[in-house]
Backbone of each chain as nested JSON, in Angstrom:
{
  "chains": [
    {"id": "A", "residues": [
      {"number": 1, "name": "UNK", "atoms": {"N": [1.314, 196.014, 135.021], "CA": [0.955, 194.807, 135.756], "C": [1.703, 194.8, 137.098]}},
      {"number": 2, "name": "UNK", "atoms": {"N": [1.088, 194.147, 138.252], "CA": [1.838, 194.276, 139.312], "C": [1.88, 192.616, 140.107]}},
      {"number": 3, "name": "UNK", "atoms": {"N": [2.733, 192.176, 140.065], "CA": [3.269, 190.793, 140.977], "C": [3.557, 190.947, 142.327]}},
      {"number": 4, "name": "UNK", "atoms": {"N": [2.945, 190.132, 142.943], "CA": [3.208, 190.092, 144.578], "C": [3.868, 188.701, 144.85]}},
      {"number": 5, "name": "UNK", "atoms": {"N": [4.613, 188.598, 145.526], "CA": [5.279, 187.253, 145.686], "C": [5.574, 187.498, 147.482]}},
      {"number": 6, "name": "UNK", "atoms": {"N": [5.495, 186.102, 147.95], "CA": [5.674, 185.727, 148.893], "C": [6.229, 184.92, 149.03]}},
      {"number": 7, "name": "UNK", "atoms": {"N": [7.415, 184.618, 150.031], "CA": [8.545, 184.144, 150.205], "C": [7.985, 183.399, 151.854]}},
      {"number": 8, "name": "UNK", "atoms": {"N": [7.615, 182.099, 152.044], "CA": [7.625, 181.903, 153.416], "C": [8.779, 180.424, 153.497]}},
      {"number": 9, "name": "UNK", "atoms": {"N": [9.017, 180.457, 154.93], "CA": [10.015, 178.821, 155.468], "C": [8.981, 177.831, 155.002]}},
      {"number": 10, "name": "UNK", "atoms": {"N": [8.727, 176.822, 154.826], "CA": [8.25, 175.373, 154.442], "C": [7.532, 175.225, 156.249]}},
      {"number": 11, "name": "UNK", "atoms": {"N": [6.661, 174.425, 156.013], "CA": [5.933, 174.314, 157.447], "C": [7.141, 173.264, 158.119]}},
      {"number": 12, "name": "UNK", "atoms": {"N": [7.841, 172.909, 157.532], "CA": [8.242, 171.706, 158.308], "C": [9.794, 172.251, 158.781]}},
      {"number": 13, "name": "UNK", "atoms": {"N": [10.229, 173.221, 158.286], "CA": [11.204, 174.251, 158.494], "C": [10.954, 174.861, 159.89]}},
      {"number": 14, "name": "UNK", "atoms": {"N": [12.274, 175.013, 160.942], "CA": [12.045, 175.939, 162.204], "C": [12.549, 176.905, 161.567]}},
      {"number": 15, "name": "UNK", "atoms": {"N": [11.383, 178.453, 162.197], "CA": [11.98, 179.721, 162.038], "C": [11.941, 180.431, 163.335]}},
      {"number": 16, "name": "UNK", "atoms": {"N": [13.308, 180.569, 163.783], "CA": [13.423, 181.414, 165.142], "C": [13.3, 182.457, 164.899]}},
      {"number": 17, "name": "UNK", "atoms": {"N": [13.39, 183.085, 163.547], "CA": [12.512, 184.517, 163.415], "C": [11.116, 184.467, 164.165]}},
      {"number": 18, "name": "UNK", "atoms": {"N": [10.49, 183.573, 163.221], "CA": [8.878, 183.861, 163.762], "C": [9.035, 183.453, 165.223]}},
      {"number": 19, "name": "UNK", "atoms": {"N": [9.802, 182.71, 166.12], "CA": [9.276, 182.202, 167.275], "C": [9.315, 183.619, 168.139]}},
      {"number": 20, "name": "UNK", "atoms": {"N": [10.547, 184.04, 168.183], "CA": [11.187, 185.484, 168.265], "C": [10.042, 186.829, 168.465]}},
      {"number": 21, "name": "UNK", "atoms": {"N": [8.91, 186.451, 167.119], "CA": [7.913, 187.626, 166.995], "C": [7.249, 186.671, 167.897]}},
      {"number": 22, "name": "UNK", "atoms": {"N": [6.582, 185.704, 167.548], "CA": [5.893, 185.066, 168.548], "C": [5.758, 185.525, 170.398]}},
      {"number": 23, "name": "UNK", "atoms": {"N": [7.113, 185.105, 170.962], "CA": [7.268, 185.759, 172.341], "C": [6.891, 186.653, 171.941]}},
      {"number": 24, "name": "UNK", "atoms": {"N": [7.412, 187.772, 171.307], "CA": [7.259, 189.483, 171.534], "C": [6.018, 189.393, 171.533]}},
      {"number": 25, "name": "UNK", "atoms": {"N": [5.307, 189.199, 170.676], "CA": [3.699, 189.383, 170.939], "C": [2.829, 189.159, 171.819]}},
      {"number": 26, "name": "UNK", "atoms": {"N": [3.531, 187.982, 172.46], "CA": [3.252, 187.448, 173.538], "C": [3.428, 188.397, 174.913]}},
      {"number": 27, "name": "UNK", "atoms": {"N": [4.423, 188.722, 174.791], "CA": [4.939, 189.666, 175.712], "C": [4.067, 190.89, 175.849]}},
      {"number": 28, "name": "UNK", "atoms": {"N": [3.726, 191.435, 174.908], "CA": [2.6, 192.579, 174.635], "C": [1.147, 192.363, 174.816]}},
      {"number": 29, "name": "UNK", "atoms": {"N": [1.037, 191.301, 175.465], "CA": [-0.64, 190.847, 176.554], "C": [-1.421, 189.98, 175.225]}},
      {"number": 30, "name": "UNK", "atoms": {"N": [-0.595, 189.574, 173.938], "CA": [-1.588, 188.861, 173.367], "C": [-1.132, 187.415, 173.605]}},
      {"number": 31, "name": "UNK", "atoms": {"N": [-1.517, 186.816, 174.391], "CA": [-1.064, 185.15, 174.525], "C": [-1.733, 184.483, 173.419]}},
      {"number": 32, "name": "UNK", "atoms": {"N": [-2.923, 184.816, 172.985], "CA": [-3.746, 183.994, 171.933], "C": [-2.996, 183.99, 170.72]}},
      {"number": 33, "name": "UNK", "atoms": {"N": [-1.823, 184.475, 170.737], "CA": [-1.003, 184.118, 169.194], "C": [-0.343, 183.178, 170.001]}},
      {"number": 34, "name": "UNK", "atoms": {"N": [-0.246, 181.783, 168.874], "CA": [0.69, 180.938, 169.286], "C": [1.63, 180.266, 168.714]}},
      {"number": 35, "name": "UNK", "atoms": {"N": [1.382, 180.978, 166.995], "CA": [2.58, 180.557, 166.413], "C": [2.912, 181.629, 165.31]}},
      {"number": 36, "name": "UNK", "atoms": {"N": [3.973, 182.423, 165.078], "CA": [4.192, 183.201, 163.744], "C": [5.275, 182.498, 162.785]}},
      {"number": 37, "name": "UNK", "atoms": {"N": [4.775, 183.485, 162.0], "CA": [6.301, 182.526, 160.525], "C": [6.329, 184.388, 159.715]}},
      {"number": 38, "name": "UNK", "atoms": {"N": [7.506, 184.058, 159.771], "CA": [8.301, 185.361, 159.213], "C": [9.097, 185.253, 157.737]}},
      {"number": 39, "name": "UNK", "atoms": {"N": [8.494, 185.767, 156.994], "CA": [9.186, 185.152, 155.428], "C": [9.072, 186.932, 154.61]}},
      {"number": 40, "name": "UNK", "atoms": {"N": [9.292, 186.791, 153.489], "CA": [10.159, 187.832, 152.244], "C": [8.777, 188.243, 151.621]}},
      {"number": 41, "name": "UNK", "atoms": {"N": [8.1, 189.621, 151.35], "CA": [7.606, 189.866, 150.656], "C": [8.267, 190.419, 149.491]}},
      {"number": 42, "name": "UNK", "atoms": {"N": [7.576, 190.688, 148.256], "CA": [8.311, 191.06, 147.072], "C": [7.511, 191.452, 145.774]}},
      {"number": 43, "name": "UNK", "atoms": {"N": [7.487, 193.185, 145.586], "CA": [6.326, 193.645, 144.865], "C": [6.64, 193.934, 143.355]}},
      {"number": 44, "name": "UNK", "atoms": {"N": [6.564, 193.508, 142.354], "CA": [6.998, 194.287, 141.036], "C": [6.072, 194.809, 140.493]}},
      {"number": 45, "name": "UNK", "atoms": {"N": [6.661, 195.767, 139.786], "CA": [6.341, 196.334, 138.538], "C": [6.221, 196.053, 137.345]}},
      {"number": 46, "name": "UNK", "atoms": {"N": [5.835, 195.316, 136.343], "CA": [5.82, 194.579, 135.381], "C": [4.849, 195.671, 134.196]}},
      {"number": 47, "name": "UNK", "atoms": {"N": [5.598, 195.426, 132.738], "CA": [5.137, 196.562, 131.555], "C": [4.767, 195.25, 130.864]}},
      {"number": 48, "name": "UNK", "atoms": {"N": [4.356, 195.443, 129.892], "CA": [3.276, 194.169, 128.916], "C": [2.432, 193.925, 129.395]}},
      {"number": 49, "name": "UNK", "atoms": {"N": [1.675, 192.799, 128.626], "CA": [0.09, 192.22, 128.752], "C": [0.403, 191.198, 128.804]}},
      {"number": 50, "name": "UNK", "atoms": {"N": [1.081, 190.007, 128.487], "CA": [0.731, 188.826, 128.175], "C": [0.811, 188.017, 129.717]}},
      {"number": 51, "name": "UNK", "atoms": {"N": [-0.28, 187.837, 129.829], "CA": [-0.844, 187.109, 131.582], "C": [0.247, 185.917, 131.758]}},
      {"number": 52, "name": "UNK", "atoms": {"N": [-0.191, 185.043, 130.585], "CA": [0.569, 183.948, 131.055], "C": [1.81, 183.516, 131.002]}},
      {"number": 53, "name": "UNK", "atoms": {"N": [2.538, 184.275, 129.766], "CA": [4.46, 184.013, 129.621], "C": [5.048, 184.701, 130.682]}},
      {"number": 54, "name": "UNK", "atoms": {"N": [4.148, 186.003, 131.071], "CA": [5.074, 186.682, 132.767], "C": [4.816, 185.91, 133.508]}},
      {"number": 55, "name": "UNK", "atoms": {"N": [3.64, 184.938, 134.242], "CA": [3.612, 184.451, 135.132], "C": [4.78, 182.828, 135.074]}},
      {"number": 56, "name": "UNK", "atoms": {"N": [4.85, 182.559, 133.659], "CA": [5.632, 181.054, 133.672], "C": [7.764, 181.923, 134.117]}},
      {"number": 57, "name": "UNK", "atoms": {"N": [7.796, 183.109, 132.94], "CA": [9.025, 183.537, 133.571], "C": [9.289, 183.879, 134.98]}},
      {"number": 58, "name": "UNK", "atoms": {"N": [8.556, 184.515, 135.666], "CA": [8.2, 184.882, 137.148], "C": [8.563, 183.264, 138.128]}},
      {"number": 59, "name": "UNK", "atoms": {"N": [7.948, 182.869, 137.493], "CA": [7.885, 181.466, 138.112], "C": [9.012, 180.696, 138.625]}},
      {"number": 60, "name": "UNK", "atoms": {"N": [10.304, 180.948, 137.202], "CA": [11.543, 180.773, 136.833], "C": [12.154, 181.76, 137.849]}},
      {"number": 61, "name": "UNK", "atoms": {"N": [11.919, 182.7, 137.757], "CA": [12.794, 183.683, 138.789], "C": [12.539, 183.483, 140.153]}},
      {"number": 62, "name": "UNK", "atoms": {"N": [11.357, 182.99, 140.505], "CA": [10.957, 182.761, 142.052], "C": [11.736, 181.436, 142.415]}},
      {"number": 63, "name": "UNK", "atoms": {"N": [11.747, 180.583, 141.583], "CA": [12.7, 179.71, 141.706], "C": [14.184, 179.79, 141.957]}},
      {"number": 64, "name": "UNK", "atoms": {"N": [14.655, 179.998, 140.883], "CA": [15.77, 180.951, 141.196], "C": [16.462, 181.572, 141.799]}},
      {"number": 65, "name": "UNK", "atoms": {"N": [15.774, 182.445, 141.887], "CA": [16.625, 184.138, 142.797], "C": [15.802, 183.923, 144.123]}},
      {"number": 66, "name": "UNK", "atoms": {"N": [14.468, 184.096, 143.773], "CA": [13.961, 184.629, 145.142], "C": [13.523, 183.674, 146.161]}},
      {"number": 67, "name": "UNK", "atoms": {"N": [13.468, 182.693, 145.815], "CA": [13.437, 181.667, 147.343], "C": [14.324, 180.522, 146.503]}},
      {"number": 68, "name": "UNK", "atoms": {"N": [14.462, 179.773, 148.338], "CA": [15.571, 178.942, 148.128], "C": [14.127, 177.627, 148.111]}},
      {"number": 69, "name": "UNK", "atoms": {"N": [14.493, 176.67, 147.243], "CA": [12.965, 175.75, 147.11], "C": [13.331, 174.742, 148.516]}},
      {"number": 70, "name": "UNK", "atoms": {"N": [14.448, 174.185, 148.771], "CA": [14.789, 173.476, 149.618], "C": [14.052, 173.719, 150.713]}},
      {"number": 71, "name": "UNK", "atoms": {"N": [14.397, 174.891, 151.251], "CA": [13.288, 175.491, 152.543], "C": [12.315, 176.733, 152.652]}},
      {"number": 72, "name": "UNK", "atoms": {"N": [11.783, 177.065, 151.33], "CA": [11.412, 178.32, 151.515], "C": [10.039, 177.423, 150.196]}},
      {"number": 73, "name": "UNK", "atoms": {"N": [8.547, 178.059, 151.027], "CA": [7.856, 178.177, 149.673], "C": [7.815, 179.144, 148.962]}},
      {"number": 74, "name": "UNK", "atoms": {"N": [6.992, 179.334, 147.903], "CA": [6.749, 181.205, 147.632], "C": [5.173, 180.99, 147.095]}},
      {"number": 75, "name": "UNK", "atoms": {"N": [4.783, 182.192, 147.006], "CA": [3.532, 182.568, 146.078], "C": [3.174, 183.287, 145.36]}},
      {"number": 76, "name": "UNK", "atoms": {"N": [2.443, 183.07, 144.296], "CA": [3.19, 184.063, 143.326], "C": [1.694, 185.127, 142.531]}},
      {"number": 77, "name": "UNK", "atoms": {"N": [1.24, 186.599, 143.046], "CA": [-0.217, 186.801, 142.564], "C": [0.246, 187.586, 141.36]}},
      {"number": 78, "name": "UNK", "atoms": {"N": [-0.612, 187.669, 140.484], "CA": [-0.492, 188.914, 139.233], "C": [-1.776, 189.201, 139.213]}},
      {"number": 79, "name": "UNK", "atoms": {"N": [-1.403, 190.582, 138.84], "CA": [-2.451, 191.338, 139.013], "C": [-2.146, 192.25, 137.518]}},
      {"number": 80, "name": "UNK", "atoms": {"N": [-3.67, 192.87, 136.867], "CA": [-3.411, 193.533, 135.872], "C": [-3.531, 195.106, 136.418]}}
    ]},
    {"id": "B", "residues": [
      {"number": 1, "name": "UNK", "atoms": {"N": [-7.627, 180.792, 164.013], "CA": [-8.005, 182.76, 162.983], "C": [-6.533, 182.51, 162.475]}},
      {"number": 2, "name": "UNK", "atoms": {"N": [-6.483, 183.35, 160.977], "CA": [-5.128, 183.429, 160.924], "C": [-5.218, 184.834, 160.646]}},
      {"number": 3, "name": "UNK", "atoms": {"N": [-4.026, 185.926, 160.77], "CA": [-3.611, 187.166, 160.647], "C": [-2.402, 187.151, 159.909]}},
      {"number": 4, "name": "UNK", "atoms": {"N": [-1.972, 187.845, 158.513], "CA": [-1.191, 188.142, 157.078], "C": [-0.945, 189.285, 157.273]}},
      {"number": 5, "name": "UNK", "atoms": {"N": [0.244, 189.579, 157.457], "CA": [0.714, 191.135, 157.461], "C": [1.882, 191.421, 156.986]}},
      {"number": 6, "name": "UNK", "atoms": {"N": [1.477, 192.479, 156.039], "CA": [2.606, 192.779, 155.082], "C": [3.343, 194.147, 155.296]}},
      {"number": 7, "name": "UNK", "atoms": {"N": [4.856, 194.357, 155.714], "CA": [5.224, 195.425, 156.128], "C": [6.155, 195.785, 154.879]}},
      {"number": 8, "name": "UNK", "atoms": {"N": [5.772, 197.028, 154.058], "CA": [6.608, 197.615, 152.994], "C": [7.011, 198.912, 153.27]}},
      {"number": 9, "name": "UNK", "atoms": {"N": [8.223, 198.851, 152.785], "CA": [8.392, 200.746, 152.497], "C": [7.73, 201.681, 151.977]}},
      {"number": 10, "name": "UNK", "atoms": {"N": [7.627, 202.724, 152.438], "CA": [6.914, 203.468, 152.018], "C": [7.369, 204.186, 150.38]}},
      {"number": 11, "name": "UNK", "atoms": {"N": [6.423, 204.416, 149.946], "CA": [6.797, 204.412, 148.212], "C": [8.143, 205.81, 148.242]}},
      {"number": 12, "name": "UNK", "atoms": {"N": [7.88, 206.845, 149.201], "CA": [9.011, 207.821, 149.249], "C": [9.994, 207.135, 149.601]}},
      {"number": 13, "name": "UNK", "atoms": {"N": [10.671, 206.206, 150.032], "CA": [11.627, 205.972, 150.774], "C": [12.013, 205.355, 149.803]}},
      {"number": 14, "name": "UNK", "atoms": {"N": [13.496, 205.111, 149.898], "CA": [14.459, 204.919, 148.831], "C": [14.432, 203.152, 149.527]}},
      {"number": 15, "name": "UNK", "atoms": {"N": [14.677, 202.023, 148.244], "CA": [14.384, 200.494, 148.682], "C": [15.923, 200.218, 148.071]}},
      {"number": 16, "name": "UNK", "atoms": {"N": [16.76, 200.044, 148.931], "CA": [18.435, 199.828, 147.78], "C": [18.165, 198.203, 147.924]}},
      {"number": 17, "name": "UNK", "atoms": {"N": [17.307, 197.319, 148.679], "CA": [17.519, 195.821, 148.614], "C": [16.284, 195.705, 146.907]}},
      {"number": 18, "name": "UNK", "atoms": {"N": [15.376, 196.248, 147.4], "CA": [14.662, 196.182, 145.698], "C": [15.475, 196.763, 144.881]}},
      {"number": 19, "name": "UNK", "atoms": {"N": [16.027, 197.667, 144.682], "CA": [16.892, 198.052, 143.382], "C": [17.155, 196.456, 142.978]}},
      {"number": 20, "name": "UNK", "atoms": {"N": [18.187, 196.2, 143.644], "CA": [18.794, 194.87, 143.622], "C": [18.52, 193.777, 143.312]}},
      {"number": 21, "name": "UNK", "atoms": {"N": [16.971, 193.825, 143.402], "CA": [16.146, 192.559, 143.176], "C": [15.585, 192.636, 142.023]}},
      {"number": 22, "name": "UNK", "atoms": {"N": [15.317, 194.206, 141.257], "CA": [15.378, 194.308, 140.082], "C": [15.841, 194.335, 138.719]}},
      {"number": 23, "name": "UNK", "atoms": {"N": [16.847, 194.635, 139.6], "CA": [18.649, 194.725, 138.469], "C": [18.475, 193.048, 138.003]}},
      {"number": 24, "name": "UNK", "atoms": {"N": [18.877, 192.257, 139.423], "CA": [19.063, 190.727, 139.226], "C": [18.103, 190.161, 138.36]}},
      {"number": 25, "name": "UNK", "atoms": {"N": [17.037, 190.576, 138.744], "CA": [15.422, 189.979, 137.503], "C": [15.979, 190.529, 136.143]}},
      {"number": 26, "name": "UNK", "atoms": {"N": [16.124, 191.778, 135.654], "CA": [16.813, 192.233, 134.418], "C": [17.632, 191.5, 134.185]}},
      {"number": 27, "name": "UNK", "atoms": {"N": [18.67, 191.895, 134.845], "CA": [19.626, 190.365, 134.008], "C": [19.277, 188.945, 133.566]}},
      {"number": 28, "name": "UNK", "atoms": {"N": [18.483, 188.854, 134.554], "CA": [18.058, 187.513, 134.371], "C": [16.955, 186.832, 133.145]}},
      {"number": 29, "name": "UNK", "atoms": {"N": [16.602, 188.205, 131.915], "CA": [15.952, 188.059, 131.59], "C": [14.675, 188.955, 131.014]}},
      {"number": 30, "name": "UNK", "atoms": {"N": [14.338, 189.326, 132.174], "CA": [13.124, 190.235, 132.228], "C": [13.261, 191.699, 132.513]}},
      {"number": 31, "name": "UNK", "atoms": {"N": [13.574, 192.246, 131.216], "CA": [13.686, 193.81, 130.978], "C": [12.109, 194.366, 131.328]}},
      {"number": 32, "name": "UNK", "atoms": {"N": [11.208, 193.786, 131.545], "CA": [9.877, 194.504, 131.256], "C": [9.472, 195.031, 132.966]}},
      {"number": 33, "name": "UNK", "atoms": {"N": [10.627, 194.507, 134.011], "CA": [10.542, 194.511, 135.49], "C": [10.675, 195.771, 135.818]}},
      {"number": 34, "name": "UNK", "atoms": {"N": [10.518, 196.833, 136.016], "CA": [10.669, 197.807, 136.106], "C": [10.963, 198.49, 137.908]}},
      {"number": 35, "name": "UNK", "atoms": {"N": [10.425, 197.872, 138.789], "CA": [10.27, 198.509, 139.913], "C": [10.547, 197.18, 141.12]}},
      {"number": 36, "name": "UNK", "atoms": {"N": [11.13, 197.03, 141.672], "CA": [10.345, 196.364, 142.676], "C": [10.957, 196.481, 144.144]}},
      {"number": 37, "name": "UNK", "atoms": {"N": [9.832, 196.34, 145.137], "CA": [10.219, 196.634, 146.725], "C": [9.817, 195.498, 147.193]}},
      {"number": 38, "name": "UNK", "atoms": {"N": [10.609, 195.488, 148.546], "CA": [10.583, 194.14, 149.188], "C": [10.213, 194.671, 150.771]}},
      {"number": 39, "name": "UNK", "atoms": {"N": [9.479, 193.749, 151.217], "CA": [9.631, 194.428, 152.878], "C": [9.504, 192.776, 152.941]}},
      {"number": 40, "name": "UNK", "atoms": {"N": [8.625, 192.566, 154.137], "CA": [8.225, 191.872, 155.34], "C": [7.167, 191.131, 155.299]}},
      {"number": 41, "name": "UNK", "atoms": {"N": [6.892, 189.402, 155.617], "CA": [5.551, 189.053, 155.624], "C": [5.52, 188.507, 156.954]}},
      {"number": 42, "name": "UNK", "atoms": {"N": [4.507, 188.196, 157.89], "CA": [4.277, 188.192, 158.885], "C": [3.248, 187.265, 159.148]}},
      {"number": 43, "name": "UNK", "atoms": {"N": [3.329, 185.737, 159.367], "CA": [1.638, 185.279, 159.426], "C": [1.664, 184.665, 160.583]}},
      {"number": 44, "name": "UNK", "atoms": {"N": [0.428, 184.987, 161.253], "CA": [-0.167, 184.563, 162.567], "C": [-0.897, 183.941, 162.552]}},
      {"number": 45, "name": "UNK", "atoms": {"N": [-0.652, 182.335, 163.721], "CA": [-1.87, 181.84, 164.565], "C": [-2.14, 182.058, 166.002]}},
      {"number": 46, "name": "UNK", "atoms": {"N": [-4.367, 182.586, 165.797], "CA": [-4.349, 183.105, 166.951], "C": [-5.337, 182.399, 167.188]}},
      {"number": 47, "name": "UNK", "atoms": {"N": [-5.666, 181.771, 168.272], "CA": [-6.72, 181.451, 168.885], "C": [-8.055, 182.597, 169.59]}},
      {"number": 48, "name": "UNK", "atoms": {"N": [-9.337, 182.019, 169.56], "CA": [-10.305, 183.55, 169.966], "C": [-11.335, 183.51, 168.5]}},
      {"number": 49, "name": "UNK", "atoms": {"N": [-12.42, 184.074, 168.759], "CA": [-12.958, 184.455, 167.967], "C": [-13.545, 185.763, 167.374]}},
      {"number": 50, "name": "UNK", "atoms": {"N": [-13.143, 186.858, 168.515], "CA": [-13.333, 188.089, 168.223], "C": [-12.684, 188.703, 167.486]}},
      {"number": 51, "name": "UNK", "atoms": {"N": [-13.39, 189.115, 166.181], "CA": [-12.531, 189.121, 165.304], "C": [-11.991, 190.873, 164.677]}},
      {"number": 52, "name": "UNK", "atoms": {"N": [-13.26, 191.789, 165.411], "CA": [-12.913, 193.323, 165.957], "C": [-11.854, 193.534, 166.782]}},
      {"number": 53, "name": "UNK", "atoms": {"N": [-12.14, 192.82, 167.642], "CA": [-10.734, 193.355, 169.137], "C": [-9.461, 192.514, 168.434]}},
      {"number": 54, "name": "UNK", "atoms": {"N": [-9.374, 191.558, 168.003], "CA": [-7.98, 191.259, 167.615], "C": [-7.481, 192.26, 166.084]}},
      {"number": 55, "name": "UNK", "atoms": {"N": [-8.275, 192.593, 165.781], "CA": [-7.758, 193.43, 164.986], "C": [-7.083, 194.682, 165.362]}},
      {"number": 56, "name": "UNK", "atoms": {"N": [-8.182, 195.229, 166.509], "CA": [-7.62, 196.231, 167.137], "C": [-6.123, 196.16, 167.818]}},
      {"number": 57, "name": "UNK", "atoms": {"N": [-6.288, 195.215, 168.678], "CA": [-4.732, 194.824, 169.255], "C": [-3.732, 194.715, 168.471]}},
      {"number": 58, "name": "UNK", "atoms": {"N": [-3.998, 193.648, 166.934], "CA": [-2.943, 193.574, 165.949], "C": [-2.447, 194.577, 165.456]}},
      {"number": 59, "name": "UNK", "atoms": {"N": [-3.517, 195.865, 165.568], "CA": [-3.181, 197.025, 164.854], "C": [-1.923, 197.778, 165.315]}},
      {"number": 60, "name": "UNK", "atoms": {"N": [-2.101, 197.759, 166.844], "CA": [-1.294, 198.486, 167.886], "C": [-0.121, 197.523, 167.879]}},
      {"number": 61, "name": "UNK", "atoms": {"N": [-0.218, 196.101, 167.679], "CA": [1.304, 195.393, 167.552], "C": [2.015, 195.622, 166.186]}},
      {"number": 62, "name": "UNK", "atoms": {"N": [1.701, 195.953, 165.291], "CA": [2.055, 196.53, 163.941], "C": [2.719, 197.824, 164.011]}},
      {"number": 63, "name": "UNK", "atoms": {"N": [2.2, 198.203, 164.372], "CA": [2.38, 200.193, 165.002], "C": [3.714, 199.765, 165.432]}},
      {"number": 64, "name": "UNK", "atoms": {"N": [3.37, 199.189, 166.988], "CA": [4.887, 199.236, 167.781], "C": [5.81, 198.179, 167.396]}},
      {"number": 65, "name": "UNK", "atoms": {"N": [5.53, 196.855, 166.578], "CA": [6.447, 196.211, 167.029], "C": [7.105, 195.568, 165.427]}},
      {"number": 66, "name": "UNK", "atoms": {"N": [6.253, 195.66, 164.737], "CA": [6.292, 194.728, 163.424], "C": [6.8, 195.496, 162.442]}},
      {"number": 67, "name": "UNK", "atoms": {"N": [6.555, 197.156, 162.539], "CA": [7.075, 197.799, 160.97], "C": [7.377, 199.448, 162.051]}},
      {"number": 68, "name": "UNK", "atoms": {"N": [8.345, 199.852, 160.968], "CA": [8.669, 201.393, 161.677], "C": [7.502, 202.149, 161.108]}},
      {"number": 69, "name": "UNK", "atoms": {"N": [6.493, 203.126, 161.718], "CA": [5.54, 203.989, 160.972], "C": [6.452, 204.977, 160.279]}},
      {"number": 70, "name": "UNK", "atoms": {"N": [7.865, 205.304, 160.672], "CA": [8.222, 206.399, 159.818], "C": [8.708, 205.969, 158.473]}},
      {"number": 71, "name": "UNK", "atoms": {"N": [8.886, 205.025, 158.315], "CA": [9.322, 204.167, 156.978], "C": [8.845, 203.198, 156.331]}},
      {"number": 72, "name": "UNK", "atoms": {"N": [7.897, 202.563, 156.913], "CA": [7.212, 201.714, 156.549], "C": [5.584, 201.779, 156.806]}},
      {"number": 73, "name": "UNK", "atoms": {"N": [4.557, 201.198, 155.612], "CA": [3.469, 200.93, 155.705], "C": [3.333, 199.47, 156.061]}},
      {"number": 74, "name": "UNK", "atoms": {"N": [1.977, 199.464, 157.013], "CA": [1.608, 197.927, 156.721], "C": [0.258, 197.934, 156.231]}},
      {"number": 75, "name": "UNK", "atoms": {"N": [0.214, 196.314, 155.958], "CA": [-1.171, 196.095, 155.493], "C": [-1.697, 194.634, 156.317]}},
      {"number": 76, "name": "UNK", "atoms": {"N": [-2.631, 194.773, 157.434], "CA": [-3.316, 193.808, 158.14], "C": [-4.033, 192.806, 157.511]}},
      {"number": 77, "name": "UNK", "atoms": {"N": [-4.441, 191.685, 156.982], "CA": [-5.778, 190.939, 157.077], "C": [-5.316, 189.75, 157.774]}},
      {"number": 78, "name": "UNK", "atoms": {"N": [-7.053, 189.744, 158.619], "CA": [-7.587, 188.372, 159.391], "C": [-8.761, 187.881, 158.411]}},
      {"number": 79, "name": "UNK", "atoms": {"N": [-8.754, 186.265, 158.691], "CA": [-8.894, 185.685, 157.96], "C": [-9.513, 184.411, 159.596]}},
      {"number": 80, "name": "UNK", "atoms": {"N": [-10.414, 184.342, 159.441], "CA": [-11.163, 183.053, 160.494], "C": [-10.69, 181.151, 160.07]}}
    ]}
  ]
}
């Protein structure tokens, strides 16, 4: 099984990362970008079948470990 | 338009921040985690509707600016 998780800032969160890519892109003749957001991708590897107890533990760990909930959303895909 | 871009290591390349993120999931629980890599997420707002040529351009800002080609893959999608 394979989990994709995404780690982004909360919309209401400033990220001078993304503003950062933002200029640069800008800088490189594309003005039509006008806003980026820069956040954590995160790919596993997962052994078993059972769809739904990995996705509720996963859930627990995205909480957890891999984003901070205060300012960070996440998302969480499984895939078989 | 929005543009999602995901910059990962390339599967040869050694990931010591995923080791890490795997170990921590193991402990935490989930022996069945076996692998996991972490790179980069990247999301863009672009104004325009051409949705060929901004790809093209995004392609070439990916190349140069968003992920190393010698170490990293990316993966583009636009999305209207």
């Amino acid at each position: 099984m394979k989990a994709r998780i995404v780690v982004t800032p909360k919309k209401t969160v400033l990220d001078p990362q993304g503003k950062v890519v933002a200029n640069a892109i800008q800088q490189l003749g594309m003005q039509c970008v006008s806003e980026a957001r820069v956040g954590k991708y995160i790919e596993l590897d997962i052994s078993g079948e059972n769809l739904e107890l990995t996705r509720q533990k996963l859930d627990g760990i995205c909480k957890d470990l891999l984003s901070n909930p205060v300012i960070e959303d996440y998302r969480l895909e499984l895939e078989k």
